[in-house]
PDB file of N, CA, C and O in Angstrom:
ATOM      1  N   UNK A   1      65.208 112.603  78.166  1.00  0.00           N
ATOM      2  CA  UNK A   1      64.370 113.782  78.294  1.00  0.00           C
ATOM      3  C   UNK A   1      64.169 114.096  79.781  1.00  0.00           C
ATOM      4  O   UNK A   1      63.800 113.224  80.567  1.00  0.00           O
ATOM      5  N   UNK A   2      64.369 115.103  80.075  1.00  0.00           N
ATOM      6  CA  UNK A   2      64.307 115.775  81.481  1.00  0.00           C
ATOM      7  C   UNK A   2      62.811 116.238  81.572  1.00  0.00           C
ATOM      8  O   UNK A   2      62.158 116.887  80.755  1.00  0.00           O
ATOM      9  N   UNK A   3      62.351 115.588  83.124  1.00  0.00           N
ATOM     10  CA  UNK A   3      61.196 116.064  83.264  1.00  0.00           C
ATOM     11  C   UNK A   3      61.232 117.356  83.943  1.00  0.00           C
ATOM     12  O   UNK A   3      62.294 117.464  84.556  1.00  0.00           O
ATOM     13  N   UNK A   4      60.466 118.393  84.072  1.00  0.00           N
ATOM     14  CA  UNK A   4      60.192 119.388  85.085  1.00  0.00           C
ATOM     15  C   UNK A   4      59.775 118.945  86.281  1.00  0.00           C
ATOM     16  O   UNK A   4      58.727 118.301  86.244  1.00  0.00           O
ATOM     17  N   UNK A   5      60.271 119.094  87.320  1.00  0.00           N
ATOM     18  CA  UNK A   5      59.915 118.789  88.920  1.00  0.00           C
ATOM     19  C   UNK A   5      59.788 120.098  89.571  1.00  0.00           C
ATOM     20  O   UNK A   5      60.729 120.889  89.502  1.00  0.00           O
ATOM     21  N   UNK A   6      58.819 120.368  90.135  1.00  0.00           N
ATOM     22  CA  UNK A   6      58.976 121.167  91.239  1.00  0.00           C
ATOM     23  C   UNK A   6      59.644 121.090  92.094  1.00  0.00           C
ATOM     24  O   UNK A   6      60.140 119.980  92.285  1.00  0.00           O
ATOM     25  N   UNK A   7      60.099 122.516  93.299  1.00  0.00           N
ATOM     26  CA  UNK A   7      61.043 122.497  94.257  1.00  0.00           C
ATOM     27  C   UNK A   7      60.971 121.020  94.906  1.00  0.00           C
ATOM     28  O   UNK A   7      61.920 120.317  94.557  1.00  0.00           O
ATOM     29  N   UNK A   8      60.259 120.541  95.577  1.00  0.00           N
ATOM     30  CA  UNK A   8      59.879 119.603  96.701  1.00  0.00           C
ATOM     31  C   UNK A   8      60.457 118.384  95.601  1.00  0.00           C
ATOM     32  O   UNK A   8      61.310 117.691  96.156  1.00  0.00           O
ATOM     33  N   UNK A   9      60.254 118.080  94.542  1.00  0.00           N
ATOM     34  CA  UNK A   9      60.428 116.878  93.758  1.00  0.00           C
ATOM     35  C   UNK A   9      62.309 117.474  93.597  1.00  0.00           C
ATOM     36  O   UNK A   9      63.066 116.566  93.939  1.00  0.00           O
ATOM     37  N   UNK A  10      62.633 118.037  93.406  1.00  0.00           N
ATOM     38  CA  UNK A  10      64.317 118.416  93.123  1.00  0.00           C
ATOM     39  C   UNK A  10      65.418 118.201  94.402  1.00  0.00           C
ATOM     40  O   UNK A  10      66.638 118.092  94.527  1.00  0.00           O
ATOM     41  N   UNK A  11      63.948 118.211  95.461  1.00  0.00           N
ATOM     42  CA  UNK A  11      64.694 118.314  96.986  1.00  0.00           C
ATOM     43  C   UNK A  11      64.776 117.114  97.287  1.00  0.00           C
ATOM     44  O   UNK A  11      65.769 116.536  97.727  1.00  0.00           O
ATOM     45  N   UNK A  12      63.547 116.600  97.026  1.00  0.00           N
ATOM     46  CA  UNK A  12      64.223 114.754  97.624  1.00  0.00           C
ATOM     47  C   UNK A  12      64.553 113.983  96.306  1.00  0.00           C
ATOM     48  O   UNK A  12      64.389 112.763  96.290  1.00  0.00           O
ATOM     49  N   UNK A  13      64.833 114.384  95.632  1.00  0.00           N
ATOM     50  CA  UNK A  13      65.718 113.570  94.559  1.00  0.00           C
ATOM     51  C   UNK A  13      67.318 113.740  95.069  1.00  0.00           C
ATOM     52  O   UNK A  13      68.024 112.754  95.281  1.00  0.00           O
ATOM     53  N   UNK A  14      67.799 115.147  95.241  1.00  0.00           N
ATOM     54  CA  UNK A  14      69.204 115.315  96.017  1.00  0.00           C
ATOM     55  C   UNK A  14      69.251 114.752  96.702  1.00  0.00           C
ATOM     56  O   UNK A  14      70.184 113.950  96.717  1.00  0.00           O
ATOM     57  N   UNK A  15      68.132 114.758  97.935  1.00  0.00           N
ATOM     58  CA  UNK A  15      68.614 114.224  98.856  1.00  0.00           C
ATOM     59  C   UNK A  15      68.950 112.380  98.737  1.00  0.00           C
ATOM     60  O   UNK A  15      69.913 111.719  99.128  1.00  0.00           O
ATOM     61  N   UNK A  16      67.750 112.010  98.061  1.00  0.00           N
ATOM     62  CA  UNK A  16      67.801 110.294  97.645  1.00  0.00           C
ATOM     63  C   UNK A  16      69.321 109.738  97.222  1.00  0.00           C
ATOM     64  O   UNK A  16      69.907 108.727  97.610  1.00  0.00           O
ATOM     65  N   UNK A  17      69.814 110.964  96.113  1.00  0.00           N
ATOM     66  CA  UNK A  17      71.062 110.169  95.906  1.00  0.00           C
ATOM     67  C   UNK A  17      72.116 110.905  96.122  1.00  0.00           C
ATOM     68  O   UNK A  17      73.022 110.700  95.314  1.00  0.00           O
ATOM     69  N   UNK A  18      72.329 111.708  96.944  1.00  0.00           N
ATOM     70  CA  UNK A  18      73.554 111.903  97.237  1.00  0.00           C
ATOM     71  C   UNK A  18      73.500 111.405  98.986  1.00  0.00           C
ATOM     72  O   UNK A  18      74.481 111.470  99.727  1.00  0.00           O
ATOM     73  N   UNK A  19      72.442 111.026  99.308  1.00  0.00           N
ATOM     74  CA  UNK A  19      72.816 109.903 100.625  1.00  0.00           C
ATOM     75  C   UNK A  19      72.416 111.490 101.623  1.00  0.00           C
ATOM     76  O   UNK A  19      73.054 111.517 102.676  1.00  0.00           O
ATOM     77  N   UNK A  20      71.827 112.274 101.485  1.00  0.00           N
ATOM     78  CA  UNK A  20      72.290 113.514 102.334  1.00  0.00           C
ATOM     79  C   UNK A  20      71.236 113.972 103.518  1.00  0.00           C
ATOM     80  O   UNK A  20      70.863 115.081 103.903  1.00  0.00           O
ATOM     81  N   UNK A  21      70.895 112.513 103.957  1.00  0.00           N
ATOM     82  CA  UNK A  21      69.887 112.647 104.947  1.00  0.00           C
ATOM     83  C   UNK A  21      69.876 113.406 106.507  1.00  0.00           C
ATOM     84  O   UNK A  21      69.047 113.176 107.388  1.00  0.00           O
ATOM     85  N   UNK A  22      71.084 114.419 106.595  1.00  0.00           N
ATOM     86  CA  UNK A  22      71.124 114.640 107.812  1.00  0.00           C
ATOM     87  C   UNK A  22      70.556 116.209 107.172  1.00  0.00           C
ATOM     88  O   UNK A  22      70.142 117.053 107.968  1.00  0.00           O
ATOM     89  N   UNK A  23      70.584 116.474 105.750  1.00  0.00           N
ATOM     90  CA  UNK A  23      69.603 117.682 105.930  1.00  0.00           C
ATOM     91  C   UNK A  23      68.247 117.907 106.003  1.00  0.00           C
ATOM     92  O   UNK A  23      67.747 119.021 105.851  1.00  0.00           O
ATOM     93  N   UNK A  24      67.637 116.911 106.226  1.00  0.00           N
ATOM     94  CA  UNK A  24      65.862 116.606 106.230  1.00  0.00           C
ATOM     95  C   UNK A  24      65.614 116.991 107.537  1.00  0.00           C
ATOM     96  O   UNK A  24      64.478 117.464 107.566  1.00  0.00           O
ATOM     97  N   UNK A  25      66.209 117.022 108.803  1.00  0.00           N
ATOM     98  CA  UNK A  25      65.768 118.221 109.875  1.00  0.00           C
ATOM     99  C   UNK A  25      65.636 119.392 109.354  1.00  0.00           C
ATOM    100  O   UNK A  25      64.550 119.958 109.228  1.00  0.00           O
ATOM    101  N   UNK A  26      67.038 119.984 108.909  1.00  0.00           N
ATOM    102  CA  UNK A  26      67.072 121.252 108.130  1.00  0.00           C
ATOM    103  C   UNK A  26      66.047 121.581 107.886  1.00  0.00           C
ATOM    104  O   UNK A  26      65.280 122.142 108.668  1.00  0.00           O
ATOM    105  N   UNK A  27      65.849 121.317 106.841  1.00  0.00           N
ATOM    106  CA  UNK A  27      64.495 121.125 105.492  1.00  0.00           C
ATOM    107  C   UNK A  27      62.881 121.183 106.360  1.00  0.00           C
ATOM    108  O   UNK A  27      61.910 121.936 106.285  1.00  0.00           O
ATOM    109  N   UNK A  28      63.183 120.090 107.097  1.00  0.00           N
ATOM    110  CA  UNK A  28      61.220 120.585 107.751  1.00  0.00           C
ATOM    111  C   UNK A  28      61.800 121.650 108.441  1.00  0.00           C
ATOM    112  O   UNK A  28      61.629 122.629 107.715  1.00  0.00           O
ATOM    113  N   UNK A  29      62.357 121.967 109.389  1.00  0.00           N
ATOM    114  CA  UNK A  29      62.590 123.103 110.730  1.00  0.00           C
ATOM    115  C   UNK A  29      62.252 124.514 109.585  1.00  0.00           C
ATOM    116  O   UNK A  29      61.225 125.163 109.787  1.00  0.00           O
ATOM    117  N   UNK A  30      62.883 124.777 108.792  1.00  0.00           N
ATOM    118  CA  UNK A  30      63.337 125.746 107.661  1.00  0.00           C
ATOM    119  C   UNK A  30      61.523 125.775 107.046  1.00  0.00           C
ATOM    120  O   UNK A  30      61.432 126.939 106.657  1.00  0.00           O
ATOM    121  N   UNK A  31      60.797 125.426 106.912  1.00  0.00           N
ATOM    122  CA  UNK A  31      59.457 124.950 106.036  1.00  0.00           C
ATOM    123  C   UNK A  31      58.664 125.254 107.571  1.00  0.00           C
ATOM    124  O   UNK A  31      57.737 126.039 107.372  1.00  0.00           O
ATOM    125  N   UNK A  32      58.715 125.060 108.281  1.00  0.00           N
ATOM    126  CA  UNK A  32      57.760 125.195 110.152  1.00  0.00           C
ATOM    127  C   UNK A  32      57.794 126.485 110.250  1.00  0.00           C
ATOM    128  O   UNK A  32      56.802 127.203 110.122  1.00  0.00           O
ATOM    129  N   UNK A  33      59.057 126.916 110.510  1.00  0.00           N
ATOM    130  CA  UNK A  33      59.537 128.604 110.650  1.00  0.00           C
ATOM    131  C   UNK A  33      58.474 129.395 109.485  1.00  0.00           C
ATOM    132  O   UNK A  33      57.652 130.300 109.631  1.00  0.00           O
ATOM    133  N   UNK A  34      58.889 128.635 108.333  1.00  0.00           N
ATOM    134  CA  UNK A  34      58.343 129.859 107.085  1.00  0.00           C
ATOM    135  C   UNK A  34      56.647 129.635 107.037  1.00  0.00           C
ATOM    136  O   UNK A  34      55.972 130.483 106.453  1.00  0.00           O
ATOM    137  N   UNK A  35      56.073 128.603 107.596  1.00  0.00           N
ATOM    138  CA  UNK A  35      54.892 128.358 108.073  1.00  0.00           C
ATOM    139  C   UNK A  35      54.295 129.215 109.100  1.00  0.00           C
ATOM    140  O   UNK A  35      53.141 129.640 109.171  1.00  0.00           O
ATOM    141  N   UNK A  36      55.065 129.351 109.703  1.00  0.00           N
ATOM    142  CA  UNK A  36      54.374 129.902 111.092  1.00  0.00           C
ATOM    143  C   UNK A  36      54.646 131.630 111.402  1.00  0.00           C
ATOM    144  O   UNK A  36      54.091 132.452 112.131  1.00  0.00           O
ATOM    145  N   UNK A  37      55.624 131.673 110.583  1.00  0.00           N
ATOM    146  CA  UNK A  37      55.862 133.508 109.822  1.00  0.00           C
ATOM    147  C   UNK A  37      54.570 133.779 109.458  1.00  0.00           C
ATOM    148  O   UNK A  37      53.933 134.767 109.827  1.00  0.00           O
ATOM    149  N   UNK A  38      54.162 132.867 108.704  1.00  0.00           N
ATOM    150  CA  UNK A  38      53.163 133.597 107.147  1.00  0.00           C
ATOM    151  C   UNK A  38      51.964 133.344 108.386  1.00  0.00           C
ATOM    152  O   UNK A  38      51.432 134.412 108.690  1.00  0.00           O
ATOM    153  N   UNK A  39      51.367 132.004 109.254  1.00  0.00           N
ATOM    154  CA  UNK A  39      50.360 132.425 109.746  1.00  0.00           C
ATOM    155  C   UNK A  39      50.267 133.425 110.735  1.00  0.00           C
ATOM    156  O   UNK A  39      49.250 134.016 111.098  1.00  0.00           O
ATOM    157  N   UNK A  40      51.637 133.584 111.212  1.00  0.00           N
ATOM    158  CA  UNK A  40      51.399 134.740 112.604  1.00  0.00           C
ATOM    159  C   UNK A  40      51.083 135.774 112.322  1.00  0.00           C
ATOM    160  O   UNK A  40      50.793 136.516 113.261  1.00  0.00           O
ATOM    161  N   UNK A  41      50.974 136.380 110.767  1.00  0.00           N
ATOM    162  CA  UNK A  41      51.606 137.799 110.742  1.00  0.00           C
ATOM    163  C   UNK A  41      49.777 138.197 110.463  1.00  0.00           C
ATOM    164  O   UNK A  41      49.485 139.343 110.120  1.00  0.00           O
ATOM    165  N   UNK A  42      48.739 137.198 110.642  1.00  0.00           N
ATOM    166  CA  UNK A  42      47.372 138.235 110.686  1.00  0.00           C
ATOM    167  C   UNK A  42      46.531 137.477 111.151  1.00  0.00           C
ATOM    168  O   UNK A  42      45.471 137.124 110.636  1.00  0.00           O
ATOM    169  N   UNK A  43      47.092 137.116 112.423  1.00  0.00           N
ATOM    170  CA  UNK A  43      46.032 135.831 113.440  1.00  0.00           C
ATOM    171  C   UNK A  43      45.635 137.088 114.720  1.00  0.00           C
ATOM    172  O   UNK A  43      45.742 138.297 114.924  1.00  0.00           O
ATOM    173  N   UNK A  44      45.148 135.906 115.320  1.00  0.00           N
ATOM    174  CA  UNK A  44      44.468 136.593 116.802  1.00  0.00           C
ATOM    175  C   UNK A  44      45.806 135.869 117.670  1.00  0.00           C
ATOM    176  O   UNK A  44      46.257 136.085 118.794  1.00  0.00           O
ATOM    177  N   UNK A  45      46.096 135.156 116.854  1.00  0.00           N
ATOM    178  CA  UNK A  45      47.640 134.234 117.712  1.00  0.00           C
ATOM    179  C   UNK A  45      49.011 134.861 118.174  1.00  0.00           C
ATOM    180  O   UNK A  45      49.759 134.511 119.087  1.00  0.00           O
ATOM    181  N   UNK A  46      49.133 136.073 117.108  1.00  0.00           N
ATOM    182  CA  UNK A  46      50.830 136.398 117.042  1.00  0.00           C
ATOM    183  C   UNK A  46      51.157 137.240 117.988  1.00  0.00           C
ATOM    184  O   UNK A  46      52.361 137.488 118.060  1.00  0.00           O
ATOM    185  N   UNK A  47      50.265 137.905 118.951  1.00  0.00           N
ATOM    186  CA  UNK A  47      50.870 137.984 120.373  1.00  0.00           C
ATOM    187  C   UNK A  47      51.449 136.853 121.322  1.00  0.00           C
ATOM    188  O   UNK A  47      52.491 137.068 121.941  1.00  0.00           O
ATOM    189  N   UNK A  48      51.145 136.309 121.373  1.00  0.00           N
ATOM    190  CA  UNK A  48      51.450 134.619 121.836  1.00  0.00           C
ATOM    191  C   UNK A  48      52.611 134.299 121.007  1.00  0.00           C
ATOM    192  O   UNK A  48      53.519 133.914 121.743  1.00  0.00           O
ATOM    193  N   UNK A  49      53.000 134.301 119.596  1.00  0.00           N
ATOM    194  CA  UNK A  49      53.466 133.800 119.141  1.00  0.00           C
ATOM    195  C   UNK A  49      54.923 135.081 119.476  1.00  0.00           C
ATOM    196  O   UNK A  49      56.147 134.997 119.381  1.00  0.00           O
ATOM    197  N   UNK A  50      54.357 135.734 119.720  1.00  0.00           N
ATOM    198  CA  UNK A  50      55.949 136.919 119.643  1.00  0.00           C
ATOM    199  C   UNK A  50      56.236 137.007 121.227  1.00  0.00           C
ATOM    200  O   UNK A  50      57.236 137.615 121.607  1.00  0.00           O
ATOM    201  N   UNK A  51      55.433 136.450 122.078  1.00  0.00           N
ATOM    202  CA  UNK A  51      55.787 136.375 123.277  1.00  0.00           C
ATOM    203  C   UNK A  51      57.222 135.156 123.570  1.00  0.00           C
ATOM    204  O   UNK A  51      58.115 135.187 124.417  1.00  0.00           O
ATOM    205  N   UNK A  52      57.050 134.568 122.918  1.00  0.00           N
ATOM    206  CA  UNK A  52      57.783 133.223 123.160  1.00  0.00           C
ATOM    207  C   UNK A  52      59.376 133.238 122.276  1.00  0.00           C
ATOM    208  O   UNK A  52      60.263 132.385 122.258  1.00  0.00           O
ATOM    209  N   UNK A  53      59.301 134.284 121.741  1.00  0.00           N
ATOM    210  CA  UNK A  53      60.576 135.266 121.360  1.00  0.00           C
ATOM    211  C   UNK A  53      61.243 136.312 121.951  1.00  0.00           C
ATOM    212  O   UNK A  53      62.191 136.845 121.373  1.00  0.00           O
TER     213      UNK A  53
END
């Protein structure tokens, strides 16, 4: 019987067994970016943050 996993549980199960640890930089860098999109876009920050672009 197959359990349901969420994204994050499907992601390090791939990664566990297919040995595929050089994409776990990927994976956080990719998750930081989409972090820091969603807070810039209605801070007092995202001048600062679009400066450095």
């Amino acid at each position: 019987m197959v359990k349901n996993k969420s994204l994050f549980g499907q992601i390090w199960d791939f990664l566990r067994v297919r040995k595929a640890w050089w994409m776990t930089p990927i994976i956080i860098m990719l998750i930081l970016i989409g972090i820091l999109i969603v807070f810039s876009q209605s801070s007092a920050v995202s001048p600062f943050i679009y400066a450095l672009f």
